[in-house]
C-alpha positions in Angstrom: 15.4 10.1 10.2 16.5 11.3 6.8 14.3 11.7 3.7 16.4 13.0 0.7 13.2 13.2 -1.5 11.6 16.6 -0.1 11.8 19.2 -2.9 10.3 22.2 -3.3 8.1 24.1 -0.4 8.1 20.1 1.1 11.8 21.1 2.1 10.8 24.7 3.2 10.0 25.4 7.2 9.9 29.0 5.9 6.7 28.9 4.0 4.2 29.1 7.1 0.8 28.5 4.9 -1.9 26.3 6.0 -1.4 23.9 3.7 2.3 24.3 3.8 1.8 23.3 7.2 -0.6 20.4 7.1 1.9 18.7 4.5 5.1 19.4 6.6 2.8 17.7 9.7 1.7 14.7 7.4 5.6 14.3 6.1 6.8 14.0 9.8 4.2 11.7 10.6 5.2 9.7 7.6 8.9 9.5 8.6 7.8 8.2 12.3 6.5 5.1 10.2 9.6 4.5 8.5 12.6 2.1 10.0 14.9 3.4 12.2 18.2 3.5 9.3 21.5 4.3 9.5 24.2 5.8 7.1 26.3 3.0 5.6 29.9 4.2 5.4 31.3 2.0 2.7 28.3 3.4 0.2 26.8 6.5 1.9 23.3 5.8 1.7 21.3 5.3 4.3 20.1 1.4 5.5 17.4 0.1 7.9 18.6 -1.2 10.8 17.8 -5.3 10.7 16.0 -5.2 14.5 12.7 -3.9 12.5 11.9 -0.8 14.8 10.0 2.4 13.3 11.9 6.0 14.4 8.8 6.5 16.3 9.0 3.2 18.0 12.9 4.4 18.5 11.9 8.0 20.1 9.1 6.6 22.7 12.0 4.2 23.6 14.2 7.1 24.1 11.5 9.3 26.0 11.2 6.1 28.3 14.7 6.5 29.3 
């Protein structure tokens, strides 16, 4: 689970605001949605794995073991 695109006080666990917070929460529930990806080695970037399951579907998976 890797997003590149967090700049800013997105990227920052130090910044312990409310709203800070709220976004960081919203961001990790965002990233549970995403497909599970890997890094391609060949072009370094990251790729969806082709079985179609979310990170979140992944961890409750992984919990279940």
């Amino acid at each position: 689970m890797q997003d590149d695109t967090l700049t800013g006080t997105d990227s920052s666990v130090d910044i312990a605001t409310k709203e800070n917070l709220e976004k960081l929460s919203q961001i990790g529930e965002n990233l549970l949605k995403k497909p599970v990806s890997r890094v391609n080695l060949e072009n370094g970037l990251f790729e969806p794995l082709k079985n179609g399951e979310t990170n979140e579907q992944a961890l409750t998976r992984l919990v279940k073991k």
